[in-house]
Backbone as a chain_set.jsonl record, in Angstrom:
{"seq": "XXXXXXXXXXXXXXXXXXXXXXXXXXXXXXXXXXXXXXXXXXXXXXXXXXXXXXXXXXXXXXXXXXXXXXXXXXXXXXXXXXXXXXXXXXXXXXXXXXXXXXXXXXXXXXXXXXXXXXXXXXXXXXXXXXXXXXXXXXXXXXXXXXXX", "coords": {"N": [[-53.63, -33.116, -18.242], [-50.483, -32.544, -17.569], [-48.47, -29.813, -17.305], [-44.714, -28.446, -17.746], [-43.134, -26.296, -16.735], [-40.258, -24.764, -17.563], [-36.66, -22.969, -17.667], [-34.762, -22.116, -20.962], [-32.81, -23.22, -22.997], [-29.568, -23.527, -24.626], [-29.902, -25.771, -26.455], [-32.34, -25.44, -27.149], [-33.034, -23.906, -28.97], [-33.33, -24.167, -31.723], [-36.187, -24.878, -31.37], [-37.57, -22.583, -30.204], [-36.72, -20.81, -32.075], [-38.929, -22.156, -33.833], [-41.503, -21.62, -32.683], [-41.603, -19.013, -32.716], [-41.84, -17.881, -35.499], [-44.767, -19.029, -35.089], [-45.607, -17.193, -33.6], [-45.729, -15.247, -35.797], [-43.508, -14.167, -36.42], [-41.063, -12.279, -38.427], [-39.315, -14.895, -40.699], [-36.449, -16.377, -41.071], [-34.809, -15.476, -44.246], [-32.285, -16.023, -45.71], [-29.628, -18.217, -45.116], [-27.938, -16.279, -43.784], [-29.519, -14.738, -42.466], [-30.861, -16.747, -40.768], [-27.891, -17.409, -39.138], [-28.235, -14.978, -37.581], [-30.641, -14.409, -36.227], [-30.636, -16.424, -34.681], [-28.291, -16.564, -32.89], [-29.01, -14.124, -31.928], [-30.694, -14.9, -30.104], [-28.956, -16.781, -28.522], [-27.544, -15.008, -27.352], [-29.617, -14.165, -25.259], [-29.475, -15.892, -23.402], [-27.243, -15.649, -21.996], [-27.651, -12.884, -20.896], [-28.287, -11.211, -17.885], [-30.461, -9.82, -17.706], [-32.251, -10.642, -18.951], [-34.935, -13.797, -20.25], [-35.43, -16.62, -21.171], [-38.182, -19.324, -20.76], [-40.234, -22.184, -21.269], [-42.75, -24.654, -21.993], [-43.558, -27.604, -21.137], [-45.007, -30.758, -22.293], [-44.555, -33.438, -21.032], [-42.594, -34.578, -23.341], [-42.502, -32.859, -25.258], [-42.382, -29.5, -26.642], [-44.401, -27.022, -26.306], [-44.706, -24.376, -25.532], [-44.033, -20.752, -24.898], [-42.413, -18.008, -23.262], [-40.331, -14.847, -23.917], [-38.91, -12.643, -21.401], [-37.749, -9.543, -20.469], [-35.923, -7.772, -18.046], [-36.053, -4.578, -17.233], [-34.256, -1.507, -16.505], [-35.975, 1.593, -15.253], [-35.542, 5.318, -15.659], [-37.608, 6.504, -13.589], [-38.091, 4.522, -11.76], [-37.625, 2.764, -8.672], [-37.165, -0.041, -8.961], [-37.049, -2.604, -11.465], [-39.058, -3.02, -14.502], [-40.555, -5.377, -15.9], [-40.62, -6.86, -19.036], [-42.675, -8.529, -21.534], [-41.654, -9.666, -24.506], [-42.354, -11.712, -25.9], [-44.593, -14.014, -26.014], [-46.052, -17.405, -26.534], [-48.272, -19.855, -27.645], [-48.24, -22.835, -28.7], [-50.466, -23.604, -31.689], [-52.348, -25.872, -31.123], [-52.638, -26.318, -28.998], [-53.41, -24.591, -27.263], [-56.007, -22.564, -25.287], [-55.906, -24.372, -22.955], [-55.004, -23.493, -20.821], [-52.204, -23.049, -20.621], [-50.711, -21.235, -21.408], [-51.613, -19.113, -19.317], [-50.199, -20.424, -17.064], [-47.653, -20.091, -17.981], [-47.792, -17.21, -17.459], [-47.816, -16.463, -14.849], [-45.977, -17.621, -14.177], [-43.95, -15.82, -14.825], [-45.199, -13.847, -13.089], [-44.223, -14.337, -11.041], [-41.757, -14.438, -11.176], [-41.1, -12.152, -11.264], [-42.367, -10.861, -9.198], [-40.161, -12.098, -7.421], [-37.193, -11.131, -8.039], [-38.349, -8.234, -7.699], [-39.744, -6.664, -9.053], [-41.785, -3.76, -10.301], [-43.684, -2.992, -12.099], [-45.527, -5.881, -14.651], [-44.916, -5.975, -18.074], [-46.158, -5.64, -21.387], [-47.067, -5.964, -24.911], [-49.547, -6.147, -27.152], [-50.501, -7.041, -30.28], [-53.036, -5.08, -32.126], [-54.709, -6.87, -34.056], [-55.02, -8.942, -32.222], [-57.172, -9.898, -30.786], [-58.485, -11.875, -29.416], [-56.308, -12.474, -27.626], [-56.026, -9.81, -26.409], [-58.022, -10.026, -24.505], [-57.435, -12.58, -23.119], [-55.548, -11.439, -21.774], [-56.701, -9.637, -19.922], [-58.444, -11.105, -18.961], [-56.485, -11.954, -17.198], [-55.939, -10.112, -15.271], [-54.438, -8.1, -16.83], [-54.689, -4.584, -17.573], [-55.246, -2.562, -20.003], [-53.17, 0.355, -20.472], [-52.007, 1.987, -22.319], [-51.06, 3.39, -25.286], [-49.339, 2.235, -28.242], [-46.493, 2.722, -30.348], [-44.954, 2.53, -33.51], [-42.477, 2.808, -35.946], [-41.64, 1.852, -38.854], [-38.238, 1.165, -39.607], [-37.581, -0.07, -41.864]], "CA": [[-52.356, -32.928, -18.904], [-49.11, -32.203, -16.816], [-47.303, -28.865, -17.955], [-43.626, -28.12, -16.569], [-41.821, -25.025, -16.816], [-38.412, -24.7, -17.364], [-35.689, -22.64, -18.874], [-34.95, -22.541, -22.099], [-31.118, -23.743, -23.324], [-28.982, -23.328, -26.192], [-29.996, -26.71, -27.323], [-33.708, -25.464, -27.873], [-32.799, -22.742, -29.782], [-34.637, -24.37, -32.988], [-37.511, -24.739, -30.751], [-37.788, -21.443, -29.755], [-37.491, -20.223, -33.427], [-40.317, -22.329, -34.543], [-42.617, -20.931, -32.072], [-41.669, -17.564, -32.842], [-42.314, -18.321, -36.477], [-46.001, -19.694, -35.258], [-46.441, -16.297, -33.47], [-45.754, -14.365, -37.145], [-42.109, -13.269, -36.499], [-40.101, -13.055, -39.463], [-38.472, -16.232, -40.901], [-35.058, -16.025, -41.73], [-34.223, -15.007, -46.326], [-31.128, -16.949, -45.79], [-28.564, -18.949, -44.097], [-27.156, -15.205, -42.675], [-30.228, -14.528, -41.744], [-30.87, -17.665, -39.611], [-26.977, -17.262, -38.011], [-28.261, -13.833, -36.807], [-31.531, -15.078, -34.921], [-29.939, -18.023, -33.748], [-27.422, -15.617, -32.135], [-29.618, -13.06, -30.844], [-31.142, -15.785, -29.128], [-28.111, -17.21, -27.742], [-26.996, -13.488, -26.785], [-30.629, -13.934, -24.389], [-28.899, -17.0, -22.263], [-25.7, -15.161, -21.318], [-27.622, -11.54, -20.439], [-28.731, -11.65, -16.783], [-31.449, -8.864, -17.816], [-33.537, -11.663, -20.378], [-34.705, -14.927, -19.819], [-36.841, -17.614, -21.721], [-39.188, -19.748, -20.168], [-40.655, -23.344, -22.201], [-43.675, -24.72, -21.406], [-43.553, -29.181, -21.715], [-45.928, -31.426, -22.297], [-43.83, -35.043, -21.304], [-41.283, -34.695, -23.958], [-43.019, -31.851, -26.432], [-42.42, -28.093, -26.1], [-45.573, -26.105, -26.728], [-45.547, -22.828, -25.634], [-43.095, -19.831, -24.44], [-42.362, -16.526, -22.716], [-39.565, -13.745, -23.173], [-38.8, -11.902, -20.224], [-36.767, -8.447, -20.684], [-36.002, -6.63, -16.914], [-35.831, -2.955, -17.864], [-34.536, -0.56, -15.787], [-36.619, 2.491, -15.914], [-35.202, 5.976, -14.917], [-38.505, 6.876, -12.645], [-38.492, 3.569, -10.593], [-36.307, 2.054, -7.778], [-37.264, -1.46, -9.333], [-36.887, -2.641, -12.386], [-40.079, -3.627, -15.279], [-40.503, -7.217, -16.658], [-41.414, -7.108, -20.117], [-43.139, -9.548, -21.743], [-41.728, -9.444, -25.984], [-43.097, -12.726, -26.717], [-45.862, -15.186, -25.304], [-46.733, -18.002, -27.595], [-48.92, -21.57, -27.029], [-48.592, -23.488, -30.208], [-52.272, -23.746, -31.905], [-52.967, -27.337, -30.847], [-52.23, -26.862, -27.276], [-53.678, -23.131, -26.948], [-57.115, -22.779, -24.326], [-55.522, -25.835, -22.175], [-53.938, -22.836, -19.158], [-51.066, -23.063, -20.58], [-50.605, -19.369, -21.347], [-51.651, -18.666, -17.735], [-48.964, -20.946, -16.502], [-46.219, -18.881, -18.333], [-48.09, -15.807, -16.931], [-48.207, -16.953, -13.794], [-44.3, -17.905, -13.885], [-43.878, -14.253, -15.305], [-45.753, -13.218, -11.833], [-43.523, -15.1, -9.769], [-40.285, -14.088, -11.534], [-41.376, -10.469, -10.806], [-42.497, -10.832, -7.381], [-38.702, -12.502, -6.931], [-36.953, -9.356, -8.568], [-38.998, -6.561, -7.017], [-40.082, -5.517, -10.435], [-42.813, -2.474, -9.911], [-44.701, -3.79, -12.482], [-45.64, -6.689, -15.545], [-45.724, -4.896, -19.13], [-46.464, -6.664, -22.645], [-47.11, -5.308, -25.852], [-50.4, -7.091, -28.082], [-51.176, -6.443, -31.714], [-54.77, -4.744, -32.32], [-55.419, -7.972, -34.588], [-55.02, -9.727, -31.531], [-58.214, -9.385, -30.116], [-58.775, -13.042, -28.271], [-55.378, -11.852, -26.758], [-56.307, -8.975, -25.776], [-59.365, -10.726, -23.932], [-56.736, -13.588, -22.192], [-54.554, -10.748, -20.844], [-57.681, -8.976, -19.484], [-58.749, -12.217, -17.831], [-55.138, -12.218, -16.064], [-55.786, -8.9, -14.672], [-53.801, -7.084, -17.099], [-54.76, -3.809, -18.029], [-54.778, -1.794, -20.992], [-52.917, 1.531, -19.81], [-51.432, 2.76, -23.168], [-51.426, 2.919, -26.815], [-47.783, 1.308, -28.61], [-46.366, 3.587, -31.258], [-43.848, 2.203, -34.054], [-42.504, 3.244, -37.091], [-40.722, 0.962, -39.62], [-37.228, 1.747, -40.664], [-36.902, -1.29, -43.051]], "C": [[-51.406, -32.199, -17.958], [-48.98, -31.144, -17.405], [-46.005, -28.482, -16.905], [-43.074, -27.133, -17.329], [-40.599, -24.982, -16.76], [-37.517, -23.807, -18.215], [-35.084, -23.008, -19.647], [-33.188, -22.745, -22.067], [-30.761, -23.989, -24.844], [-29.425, -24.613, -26.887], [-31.842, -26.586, -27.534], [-34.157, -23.944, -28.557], [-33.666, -22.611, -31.023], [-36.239, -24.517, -32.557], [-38.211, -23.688, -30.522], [-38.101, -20.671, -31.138], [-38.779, -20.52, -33.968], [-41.748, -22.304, -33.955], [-42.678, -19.487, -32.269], [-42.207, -17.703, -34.287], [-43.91, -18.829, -36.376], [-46.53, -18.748, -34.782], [-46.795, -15.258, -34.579], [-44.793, -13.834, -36.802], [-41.407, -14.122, -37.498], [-39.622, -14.256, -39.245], [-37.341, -15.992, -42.094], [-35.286, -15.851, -43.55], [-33.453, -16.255, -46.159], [-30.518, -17.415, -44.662], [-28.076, -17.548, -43.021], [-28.117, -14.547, -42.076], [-30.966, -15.255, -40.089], [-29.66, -17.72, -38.877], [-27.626, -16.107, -37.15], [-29.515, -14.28, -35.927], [-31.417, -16.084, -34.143], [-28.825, -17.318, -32.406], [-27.755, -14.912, -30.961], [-30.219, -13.917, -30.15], [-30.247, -16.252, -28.321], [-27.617, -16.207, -26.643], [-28.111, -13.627, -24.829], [-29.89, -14.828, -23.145], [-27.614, -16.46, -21.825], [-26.238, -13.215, -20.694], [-28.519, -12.088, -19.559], [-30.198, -10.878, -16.618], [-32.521, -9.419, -18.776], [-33.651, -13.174, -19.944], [-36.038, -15.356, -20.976], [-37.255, -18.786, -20.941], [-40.088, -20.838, -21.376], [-41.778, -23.748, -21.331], [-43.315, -26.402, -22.228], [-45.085, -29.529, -21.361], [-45.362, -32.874, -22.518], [-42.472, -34.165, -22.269], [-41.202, -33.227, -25.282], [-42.915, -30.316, -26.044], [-43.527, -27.778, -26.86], [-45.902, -24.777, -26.508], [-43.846, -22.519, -25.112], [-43.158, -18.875, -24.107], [-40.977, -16.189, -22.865], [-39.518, -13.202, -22.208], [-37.7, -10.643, -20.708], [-36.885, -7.528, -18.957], [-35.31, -5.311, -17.722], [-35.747, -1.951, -16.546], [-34.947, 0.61, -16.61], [-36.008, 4.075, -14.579], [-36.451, 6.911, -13.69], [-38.583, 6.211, -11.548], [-37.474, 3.281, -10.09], [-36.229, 0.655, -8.683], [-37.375, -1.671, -10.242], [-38.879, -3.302, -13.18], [-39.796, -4.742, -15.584], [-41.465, -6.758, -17.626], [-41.522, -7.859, -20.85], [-42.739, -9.237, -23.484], [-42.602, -10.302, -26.753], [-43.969, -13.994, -25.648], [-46.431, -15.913, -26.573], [-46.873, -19.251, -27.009], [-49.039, -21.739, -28.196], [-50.091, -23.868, -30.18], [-52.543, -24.38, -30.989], [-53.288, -27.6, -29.527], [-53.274, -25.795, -26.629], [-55.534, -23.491, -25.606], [-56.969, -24.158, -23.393], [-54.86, -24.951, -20.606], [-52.882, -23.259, -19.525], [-50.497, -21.817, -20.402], [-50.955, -19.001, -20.166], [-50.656, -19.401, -16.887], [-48.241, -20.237, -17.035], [-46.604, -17.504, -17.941], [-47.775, -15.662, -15.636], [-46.976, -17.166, -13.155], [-43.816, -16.521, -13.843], [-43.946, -13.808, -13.752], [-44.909, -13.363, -11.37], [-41.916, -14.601, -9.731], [-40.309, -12.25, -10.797], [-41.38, -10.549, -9.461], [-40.935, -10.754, -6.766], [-37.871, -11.524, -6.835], [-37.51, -8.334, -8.408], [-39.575, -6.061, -8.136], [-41.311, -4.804, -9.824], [-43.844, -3.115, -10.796], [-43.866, -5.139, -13.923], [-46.096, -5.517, -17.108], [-45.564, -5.897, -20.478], [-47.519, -5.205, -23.553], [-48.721, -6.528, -27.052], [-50.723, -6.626, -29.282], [-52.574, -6.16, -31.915], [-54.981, -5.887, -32.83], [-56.117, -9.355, -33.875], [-56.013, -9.941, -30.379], [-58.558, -10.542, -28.944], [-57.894, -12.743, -27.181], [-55.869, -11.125, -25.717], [-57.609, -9.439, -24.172], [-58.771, -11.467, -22.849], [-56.329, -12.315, -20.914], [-54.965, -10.003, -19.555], [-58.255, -9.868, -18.172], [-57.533, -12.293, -16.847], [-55.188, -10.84, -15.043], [-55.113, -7.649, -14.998], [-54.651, -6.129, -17.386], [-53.84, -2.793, -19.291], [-54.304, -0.194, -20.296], [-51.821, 2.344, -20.404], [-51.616, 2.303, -24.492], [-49.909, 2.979, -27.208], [-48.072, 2.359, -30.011], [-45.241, 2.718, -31.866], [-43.581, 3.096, -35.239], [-41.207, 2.664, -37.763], [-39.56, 1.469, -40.234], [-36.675, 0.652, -41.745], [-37.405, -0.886, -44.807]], "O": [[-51.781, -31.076, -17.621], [-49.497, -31.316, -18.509], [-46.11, -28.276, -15.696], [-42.615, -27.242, -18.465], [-39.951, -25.21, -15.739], [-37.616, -23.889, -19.44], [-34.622, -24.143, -19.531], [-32.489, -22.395, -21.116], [-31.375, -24.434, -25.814], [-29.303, -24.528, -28.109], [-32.51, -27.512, -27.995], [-35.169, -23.243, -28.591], [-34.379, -21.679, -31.397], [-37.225, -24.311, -33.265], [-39.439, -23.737, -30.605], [-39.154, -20.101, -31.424], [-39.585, -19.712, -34.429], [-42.79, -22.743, -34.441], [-43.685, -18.826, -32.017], [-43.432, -17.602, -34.212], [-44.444, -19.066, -37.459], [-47.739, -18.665, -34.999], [-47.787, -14.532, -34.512], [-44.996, -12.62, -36.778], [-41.162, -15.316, -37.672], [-39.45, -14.774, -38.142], [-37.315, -15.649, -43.276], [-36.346, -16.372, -43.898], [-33.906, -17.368, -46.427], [-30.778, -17.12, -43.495], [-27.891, -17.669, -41.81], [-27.814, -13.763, -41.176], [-31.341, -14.783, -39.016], [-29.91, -18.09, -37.729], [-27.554, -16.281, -35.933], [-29.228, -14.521, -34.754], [-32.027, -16.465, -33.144], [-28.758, -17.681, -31.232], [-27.345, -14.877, -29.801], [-30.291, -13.392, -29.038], [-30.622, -16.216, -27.149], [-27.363, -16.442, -25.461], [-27.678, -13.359, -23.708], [-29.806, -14.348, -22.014], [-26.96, -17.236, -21.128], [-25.415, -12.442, -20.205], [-29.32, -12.983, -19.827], [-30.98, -11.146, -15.705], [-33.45, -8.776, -19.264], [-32.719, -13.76, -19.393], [-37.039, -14.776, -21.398], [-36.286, -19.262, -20.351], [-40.586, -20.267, -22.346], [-41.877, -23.357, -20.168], [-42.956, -26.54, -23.397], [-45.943, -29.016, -20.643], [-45.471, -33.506, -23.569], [-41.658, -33.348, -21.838], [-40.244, -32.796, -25.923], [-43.471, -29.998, -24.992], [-43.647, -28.213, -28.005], [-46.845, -24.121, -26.949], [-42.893, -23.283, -24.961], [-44.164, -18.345, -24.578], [-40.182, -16.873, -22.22], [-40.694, -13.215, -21.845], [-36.758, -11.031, -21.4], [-37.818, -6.756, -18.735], [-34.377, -5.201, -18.517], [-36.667, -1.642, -15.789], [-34.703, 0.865, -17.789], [-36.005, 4.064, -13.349], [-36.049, 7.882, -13.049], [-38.958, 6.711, -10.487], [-36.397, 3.396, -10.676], [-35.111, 0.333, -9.084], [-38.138, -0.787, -10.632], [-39.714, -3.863, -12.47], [-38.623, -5.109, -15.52], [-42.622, -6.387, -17.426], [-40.419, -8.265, -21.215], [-43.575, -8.472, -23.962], [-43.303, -10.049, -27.733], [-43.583, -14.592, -24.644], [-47.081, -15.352, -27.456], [-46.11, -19.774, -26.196], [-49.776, -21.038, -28.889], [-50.777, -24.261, -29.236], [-52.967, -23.85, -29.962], [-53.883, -28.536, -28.993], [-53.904, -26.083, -25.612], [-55.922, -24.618, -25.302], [-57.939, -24.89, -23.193], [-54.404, -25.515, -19.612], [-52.366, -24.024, -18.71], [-49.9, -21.421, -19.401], [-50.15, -18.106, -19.91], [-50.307, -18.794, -15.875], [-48.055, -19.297, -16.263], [-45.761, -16.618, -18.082], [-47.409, -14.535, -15.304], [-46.773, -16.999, -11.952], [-43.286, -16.1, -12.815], [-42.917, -13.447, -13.179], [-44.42, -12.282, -11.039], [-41.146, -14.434, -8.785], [-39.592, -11.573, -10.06], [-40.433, -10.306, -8.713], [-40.481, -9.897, -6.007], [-37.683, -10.969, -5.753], [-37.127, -7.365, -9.063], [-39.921, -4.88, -8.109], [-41.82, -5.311, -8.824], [-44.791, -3.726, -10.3], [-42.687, -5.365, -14.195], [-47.009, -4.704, -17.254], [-44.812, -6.87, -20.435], [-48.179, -4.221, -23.219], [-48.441, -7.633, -27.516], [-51.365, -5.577, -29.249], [-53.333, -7.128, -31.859], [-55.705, -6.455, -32.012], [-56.928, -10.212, -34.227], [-55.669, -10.128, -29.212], [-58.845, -10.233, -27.788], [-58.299, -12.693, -26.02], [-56.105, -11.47, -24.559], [-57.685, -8.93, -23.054], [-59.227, -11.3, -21.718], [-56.633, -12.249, -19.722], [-54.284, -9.742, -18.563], [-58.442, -9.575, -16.991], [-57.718, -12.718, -15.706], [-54.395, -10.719, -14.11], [-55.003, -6.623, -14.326], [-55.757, -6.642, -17.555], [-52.669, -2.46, -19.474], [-55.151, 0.381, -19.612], [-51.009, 3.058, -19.816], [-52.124, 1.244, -24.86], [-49.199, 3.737, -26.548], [-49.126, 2.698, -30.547], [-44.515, 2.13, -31.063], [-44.341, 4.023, -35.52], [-40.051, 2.883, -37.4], [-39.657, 2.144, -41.259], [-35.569, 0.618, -42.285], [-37.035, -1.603, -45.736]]}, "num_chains": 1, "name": "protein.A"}
């Protein structure tokens, strides 16, 4: 199976939602809820500090990566953080997800970033396992707290 990489474009905007939707991110209440993620997505293609990243298969999108560069006030070089990584089910254990990691790498390398950082849900235990196989390391514990 071929996979090609490419950035993502305002015209796969619904694409992009319904992979985020397959990783468990909210799905819009209403119509003003879907202008506003449709938005903040669009917002991502005009800031030079975010990028998305599609993963094809021929004519089919199946997977994706966020990118966020972060400057950080300790480093000369900026972080690449990873918000979202998703391989639709069907496609998933095929290296696809290591191809968008792998792009990730490359984008970094390009941009000097210091390092690669990503965030995984404890539930996410196979995850946790992939990321491990990529060489990531675990080298903190993620704190939130819901203001909704």
């Amino acid at each position: 199976m071929s996979i090609h990489i490419r950035k993502a474009a305002k015209n796969d905007i619904s694409i992009i939602l319904d992979l985020l939707y397959e990783l468990g991110r909210p799905k819009p209440d209403n119509n003003s809820d879907d202008d506003v993620f449709q938005r903040q997505i669009k917002e991502y293609f005009s800031d030079d500090n975010k990028e998305i990243r599609l993963a094809e298969t021929g004519t089919a999108v199946v997977g994706m990566v966020s990118m966020v560069f972060l400057s950080r006030l300790n480093q000369k070089y900026p972080e690449l953080y990873i918000p979202e990584l998703v391989v639709t089910k069907s496609f998933q254990n095929q290296g696809i997800g290591k191809k968008l990691i792998n792009t990730c790498i490359v984008i970094a390398k390009e941009k000097k970033c210091h390092r690669i950082r990503l965030e995984s849900g404890n539930q996410r235990k196979e995850s946790h396992k992939f990321y491990k196989k990529l060489g990531f390391e675990q080298t903190a514990l993620s704190f939130s707290k819901n203001l909704n």
